[in-house]
LOVEXMI-39379 format. One record per residue: residue number from 0; x, y, z of N, C-alpha, C in turn. Coordinates in nm, 2 decimals, always signed. Example, Ala and Ser with C-alpha at 12.3 -4.5 7.8 and 13.67 -1.06 7.14 Angstrom:
2
+-----+--------+--------+--------+--------+--------+--------+--------+--------+--------+
|  nr |    nxx |    nyy |    nzz |   caxx |   cayy |   cazz |    cxx |    cyy |    czz |
+-----+--------+--------+--------+--------+--------+--------+--------+--------+--------+
|   0 |  +1.32 |  -0.57 |  +0.78 |  +1.23 |  -0.45 |  +0.78 |  +1.32 |  -0.33 |  +0.78 |
|   1 |  +1.28 |  -0.22 |  +0.71 |  +1.37 |  -0.11 |  +0.71 |  +1.29 |  +0.00 |  +0.79 |
+-----+--------+--------+--------+--------+--------+--------+--------+--------+--------+
This chain:
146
+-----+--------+--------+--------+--------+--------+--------+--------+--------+--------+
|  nr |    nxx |    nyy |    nzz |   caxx |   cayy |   cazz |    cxx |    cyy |    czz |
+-----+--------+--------+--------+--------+--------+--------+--------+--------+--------+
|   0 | +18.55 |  +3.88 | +12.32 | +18.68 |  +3.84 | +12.38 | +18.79 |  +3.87 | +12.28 |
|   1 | +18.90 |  +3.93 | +12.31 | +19.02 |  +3.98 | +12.24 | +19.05 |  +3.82 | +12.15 |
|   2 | +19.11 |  +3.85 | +12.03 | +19.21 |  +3.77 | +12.00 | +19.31 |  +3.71 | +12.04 |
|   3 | +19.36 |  +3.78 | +12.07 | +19.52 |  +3.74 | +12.21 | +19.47 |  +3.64 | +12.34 |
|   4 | +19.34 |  +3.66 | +12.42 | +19.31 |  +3.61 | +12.48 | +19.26 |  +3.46 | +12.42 |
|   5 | +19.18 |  +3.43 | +12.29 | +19.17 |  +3.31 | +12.26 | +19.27 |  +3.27 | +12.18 |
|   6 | +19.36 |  +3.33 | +12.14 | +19.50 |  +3.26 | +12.11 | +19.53 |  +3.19 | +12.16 |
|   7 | +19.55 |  +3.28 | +12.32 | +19.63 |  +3.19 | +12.45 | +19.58 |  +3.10 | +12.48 |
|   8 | +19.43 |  +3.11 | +12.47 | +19.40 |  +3.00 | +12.51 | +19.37 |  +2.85 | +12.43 |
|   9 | +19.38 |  +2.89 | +12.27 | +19.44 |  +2.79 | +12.22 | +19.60 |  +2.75 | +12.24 |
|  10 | +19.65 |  +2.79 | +12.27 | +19.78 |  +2.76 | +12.25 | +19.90 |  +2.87 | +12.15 |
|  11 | +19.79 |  +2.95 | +12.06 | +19.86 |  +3.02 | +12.02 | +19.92 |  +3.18 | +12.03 |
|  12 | +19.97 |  +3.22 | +11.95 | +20.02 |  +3.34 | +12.00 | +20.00 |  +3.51 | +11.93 |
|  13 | +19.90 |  +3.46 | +11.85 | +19.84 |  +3.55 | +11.79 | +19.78 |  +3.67 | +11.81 |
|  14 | +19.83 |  +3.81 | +11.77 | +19.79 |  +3.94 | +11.83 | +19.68 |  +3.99 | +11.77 |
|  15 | +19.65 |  +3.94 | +11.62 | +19.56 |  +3.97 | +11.54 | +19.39 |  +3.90 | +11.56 |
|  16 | +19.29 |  +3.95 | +11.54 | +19.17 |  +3.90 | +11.56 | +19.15 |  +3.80 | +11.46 |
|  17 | +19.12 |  +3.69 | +11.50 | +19.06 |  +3.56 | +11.43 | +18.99 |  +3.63 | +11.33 |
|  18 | +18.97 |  +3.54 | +11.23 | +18.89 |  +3.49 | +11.12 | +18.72 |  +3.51 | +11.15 |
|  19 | +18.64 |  +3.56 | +11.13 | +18.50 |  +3.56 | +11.21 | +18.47 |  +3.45 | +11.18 |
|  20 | +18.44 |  +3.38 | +11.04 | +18.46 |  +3.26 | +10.96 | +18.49 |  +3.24 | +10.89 |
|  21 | +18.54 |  +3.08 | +10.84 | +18.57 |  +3.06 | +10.73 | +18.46 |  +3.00 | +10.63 |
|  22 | +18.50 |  +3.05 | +10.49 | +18.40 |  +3.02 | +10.39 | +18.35 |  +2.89 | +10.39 |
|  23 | +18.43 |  +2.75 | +10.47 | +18.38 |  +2.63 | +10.43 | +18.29 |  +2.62 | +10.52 |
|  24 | +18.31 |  +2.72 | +10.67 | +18.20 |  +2.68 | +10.77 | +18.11 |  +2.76 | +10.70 |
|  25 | +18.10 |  +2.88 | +10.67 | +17.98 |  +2.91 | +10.61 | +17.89 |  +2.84 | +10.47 |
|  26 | +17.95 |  +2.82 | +10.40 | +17.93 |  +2.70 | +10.32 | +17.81 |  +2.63 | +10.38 |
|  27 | +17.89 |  +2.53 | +10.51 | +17.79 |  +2.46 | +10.57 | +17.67 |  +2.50 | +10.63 |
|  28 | +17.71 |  +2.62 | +10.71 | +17.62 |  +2.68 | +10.74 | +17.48 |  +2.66 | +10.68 |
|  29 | +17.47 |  +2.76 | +10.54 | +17.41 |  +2.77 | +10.48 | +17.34 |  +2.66 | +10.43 |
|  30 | +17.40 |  +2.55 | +10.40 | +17.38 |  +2.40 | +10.30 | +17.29 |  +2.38 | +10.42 |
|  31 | +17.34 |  +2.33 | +10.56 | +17.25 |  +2.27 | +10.66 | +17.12 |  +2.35 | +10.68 |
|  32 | +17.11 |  +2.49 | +10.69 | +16.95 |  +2.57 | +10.70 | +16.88 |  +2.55 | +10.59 |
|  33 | +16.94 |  +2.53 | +10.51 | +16.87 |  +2.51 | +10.38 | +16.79 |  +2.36 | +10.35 |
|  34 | +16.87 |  +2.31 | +10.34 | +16.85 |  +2.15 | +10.37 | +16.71 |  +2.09 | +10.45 |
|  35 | +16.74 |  +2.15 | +10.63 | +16.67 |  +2.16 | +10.70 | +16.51 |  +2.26 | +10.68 |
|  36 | +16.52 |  +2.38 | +10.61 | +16.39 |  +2.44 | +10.57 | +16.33 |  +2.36 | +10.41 |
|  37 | +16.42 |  +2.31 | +10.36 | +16.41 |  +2.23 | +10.24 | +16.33 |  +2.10 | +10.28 |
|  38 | +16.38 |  +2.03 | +10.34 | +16.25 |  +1.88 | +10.43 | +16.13 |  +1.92 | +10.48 |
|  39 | +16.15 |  +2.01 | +10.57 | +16.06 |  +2.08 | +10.68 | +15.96 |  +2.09 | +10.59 |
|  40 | +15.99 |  +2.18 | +10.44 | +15.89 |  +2.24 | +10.37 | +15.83 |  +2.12 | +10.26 |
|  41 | +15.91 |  +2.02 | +10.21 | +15.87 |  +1.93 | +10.15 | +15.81 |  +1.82 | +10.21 |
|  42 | +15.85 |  +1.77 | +10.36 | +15.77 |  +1.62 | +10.42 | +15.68 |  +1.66 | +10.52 |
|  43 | +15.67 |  +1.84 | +10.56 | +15.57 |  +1.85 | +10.64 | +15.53 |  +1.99 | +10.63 |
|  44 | +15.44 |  +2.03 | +10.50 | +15.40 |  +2.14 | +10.48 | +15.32 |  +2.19 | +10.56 |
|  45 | +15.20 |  +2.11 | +10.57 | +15.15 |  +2.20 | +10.68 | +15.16 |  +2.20 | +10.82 |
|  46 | +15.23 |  +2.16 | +10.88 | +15.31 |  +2.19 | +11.02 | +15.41 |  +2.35 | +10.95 |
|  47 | +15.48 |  +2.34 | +10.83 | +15.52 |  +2.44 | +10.76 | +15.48 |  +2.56 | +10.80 |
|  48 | +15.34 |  +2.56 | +10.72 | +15.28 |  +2.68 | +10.70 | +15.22 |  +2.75 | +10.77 |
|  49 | +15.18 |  +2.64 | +10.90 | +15.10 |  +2.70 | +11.05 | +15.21 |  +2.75 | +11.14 |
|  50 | +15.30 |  +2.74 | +11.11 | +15.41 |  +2.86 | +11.17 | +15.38 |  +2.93 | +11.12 |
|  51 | +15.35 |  +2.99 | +11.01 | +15.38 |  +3.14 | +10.92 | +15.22 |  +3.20 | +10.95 |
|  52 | +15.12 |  +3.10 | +11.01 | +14.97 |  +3.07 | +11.05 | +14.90 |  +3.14 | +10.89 |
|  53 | +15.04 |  +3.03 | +10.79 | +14.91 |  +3.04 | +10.65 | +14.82 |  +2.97 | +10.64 |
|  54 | +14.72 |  +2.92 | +10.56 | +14.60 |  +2.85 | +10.56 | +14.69 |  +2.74 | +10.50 |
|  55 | +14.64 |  +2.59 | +10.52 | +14.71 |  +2.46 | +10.43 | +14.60 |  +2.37 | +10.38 |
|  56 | +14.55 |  +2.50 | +10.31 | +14.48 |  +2.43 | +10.19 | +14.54 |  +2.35 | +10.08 |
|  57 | +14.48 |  +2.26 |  +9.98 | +14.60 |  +2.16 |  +9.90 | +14.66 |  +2.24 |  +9.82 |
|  58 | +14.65 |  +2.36 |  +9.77 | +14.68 |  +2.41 |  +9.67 | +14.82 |  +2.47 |  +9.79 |
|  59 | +14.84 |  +2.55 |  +9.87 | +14.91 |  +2.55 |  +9.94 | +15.03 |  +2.45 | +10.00 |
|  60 | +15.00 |  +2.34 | +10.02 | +15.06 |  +2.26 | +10.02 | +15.14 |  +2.19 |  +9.94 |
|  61 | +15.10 |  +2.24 |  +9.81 | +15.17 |  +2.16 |  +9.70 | +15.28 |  +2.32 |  +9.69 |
|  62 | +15.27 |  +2.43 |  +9.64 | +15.37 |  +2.54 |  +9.65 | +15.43 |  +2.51 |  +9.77 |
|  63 | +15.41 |  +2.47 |  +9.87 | +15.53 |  +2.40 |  +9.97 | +15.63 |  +2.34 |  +9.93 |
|  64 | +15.54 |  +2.26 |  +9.92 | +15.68 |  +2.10 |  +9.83 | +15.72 |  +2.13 |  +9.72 |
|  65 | +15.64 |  +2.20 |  +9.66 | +15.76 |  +2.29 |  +9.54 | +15.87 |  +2.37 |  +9.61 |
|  66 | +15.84 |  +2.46 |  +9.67 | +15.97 |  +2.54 |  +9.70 | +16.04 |  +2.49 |  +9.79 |
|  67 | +15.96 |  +2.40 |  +9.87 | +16.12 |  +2.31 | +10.00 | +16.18 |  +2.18 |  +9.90 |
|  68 | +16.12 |  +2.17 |  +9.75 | +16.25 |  +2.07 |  +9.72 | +16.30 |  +2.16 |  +9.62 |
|  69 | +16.33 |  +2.30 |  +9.61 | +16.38 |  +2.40 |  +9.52 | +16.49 |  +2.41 |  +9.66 |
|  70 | +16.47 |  +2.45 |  +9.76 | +16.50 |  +2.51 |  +9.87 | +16.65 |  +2.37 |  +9.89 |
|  71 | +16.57 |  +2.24 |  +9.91 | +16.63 |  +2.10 |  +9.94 | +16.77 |  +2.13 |  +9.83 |
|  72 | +16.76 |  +2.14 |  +9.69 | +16.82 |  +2.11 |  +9.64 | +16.95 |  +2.26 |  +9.62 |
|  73 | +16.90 |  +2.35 |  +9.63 | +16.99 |  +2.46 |  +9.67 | +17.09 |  +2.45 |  +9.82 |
|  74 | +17.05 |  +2.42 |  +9.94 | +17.11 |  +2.35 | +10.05 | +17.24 |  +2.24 |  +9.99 |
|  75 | +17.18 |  +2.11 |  +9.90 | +17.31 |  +2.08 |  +9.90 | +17.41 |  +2.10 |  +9.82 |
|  76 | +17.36 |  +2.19 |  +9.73 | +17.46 |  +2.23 |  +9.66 | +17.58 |  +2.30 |  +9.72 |
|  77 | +17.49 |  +2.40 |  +9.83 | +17.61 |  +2.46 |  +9.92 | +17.66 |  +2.38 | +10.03 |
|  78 | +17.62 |  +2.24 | +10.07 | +17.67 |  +2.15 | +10.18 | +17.76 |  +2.06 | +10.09 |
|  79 | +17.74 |  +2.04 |  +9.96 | +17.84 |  +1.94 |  +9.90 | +17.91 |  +2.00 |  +9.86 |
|  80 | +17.91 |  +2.15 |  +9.81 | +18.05 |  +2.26 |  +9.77 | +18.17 |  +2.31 |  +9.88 |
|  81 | +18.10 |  +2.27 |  +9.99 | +18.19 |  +2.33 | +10.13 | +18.29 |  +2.30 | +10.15 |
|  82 | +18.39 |  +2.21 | +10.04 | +18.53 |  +2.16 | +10.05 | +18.58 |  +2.21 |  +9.91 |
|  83 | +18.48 |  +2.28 |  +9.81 | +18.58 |  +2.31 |  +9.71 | +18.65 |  +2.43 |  +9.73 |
|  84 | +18.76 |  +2.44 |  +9.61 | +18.86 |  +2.59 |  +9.64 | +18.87 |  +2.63 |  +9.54 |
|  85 | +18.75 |  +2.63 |  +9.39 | +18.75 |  +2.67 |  +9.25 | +18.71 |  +2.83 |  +9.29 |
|  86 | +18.74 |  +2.89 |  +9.28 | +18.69 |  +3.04 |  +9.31 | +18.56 |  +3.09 |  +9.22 |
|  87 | +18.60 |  +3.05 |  +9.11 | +18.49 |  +3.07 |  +8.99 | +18.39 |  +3.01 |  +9.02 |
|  88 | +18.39 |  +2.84 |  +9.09 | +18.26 |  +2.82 |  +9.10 | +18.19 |  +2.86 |  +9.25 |
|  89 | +18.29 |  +2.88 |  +9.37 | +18.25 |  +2.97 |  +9.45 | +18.19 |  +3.11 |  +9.44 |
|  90 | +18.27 |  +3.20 |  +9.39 | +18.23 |  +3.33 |  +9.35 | +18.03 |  +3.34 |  +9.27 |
|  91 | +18.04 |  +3.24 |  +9.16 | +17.90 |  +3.20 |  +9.11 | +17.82 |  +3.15 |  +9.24 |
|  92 | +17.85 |  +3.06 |  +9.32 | +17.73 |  +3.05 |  +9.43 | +17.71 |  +3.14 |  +9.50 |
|  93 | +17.77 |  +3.26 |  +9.52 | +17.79 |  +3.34 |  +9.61 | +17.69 |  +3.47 |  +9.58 |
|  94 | +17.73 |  +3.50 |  +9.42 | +17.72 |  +3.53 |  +9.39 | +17.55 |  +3.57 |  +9.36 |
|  95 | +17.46 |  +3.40 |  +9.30 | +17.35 |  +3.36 |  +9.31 | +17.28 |  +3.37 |  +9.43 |
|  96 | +17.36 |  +3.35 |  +9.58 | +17.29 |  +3.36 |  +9.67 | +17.24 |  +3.51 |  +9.73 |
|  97 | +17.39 |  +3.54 |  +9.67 | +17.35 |  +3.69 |  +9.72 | +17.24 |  +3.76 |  +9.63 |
|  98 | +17.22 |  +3.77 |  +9.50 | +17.04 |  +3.79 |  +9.47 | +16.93 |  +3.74 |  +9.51 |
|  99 | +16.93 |  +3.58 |  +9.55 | +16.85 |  +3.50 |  +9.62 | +16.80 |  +3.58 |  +9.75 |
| 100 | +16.92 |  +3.59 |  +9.81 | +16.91 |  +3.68 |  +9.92 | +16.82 |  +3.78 |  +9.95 |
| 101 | +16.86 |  +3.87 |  +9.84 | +16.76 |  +4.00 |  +9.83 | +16.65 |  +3.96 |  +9.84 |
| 102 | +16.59 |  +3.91 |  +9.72 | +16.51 |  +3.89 |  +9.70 | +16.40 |  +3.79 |  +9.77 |
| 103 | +16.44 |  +3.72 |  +9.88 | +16.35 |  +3.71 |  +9.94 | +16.36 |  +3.75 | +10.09 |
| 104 | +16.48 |  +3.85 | +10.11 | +16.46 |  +3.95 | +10.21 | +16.35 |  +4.05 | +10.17 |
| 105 | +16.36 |  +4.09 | +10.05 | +16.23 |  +4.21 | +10.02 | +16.11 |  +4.12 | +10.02 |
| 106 | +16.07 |  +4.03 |  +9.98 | +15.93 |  +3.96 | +10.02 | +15.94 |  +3.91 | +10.16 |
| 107 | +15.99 |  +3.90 | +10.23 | +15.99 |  +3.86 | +10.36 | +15.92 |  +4.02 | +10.42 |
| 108 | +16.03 |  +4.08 | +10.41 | +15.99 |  +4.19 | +10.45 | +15.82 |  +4.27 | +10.42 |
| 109 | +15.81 |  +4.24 | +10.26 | +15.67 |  +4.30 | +10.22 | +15.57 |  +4.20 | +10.29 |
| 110 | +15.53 |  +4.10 | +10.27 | +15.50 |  +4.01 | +10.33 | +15.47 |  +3.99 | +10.49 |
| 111 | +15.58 |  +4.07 | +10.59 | +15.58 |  +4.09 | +10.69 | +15.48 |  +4.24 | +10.77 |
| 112 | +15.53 |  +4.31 | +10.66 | +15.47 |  +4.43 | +10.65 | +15.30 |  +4.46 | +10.65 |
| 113 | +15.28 |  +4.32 | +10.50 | +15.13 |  +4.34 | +10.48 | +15.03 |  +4.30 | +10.57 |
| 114 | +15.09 |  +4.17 | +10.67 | +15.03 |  +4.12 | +10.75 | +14.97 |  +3.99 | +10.69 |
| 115 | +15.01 |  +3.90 | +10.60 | +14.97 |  +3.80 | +10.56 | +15.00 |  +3.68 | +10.61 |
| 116 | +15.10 |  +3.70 | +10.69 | +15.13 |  +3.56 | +10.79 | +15.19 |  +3.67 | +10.95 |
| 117 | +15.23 |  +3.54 | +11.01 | +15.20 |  +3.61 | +11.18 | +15.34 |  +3.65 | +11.22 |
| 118 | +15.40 |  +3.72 | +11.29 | +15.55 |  +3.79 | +11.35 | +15.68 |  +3.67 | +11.34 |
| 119 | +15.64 |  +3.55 | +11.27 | +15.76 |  +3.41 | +11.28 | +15.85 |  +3.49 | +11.14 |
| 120 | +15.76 |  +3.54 | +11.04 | +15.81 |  +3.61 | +10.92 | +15.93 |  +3.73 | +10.96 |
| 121 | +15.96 |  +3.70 | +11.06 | +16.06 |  +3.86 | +11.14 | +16.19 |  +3.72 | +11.12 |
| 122 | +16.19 |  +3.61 | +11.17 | +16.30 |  +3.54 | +11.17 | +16.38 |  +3.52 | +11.08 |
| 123 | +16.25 |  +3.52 | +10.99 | +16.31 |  +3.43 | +10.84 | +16.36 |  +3.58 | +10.77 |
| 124 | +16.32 |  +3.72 | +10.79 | +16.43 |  +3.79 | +10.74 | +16.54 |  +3.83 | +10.82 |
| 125 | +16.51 |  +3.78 | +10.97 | +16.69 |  +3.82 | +10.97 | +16.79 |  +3.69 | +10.96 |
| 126 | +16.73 |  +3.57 | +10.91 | +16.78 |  +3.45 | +10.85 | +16.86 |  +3.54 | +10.72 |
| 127 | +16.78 |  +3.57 | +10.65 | +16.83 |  +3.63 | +10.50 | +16.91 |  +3.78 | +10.53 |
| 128 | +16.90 |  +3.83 | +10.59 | +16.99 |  +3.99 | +10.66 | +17.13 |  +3.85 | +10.66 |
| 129 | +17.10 |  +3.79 | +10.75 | +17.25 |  +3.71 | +10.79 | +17.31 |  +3.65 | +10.69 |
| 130 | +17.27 |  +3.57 | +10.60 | +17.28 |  +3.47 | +10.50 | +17.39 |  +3.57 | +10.35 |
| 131 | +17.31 |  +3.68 | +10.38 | +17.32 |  +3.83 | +10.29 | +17.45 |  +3.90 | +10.32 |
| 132 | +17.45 |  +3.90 | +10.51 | +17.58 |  +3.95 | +10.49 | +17.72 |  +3.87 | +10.48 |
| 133 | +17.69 |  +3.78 | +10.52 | +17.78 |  +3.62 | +10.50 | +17.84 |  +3.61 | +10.34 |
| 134 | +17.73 |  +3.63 | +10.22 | +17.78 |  +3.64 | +10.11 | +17.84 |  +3.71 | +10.04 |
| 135 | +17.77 |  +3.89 | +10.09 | +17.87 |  +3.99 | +10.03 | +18.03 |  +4.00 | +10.11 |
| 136 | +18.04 |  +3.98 | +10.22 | +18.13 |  +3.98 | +10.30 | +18.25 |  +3.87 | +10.21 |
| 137 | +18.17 |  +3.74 | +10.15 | +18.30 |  +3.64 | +10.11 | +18.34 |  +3.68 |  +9.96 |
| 138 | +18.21 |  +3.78 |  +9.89 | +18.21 |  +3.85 |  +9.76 | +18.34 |  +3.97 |  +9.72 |
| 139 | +18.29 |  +3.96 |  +9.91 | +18.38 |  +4.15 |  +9.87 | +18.53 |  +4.11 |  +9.90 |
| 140 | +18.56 |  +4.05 |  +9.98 | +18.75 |  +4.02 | +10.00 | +18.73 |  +3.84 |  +9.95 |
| 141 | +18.75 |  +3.89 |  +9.87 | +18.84 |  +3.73 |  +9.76 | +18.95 |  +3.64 |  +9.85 |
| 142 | +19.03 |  +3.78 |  +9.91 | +19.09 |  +3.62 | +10.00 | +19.07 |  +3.57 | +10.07 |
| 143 | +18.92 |  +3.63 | +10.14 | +18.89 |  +3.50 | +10.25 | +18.80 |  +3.38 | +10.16 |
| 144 | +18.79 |  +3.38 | +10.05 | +18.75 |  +3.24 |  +9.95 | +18.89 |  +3.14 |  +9.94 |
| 145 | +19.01 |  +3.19 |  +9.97 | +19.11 |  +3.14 |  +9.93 | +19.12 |  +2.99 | +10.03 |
+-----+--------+--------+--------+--------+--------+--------+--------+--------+--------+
């Protein structure tokens, strides 16, 4: 839908296309999926893992709750940063996410590829495709951090 058209229909009079988003909603964005795969993976691993239809053996289970409270604690850093305007320490989260990113887009992907867990592995990298472009996008024009 045009800009102009949801201008008007806010009330305003704007010719130019909105904002896709702003960094504080993405912020949240990010803090809440995280958060949420962060519990998911710490209070109920193996309901976790039988999505991915890995085995939840204990040893499995415990690399769960390691990485959903790695996962837990990365979410709120980005749900409790969602109101700051330090650029430096924005640009740093951004920054960190965006290697995070990669890197477990390429294991998602390899991972997806080898066949070691079942087609739910397709989600979780276009979670990280999204997440990825969301960060370089706030990396690359500085003033939409402003």
């Amino acid at each position: 839908m045009p800009a102009s058209v949801i201008g008007a229909w806010a009330g305003s009079s704007t010719n130019n296309y909105e904002e896709l988003m702003k960094l504080a909603t993405f912020l949240a964005i990010v803090g809440a999926l995280a958060v949420l795969f962060g519990l998911a993976l710490l209070l109920v691993p193996g309901l976790s893992l039988q999505y991915y239809a890995m085995p939840t053996e204990p040893h499995n289970l415990m690399q769960s709750r390691y990485f959903g409270g790695t996962v837990l604690a990365y979410g709120l850093i980005f749900w409790l940063a969602r109101a700051t305007r330090d650029d430096g320490a924005i640009s740093a989260m951004l920054q960190a996410a965006t290697v995070g990113n990669i890197v477990g887009l390429i294991l998602s992907v390899w991972v997806g590829l080898s066949g070691l867990v079942n087609a739910m592995i397709w989600g979780s990298v276009a979670i990280y495709v999204l997440l990825l472009l969301g960060s370089v996008y706030f990396l690359a024009i500085p003033a939409k951090r402003a």
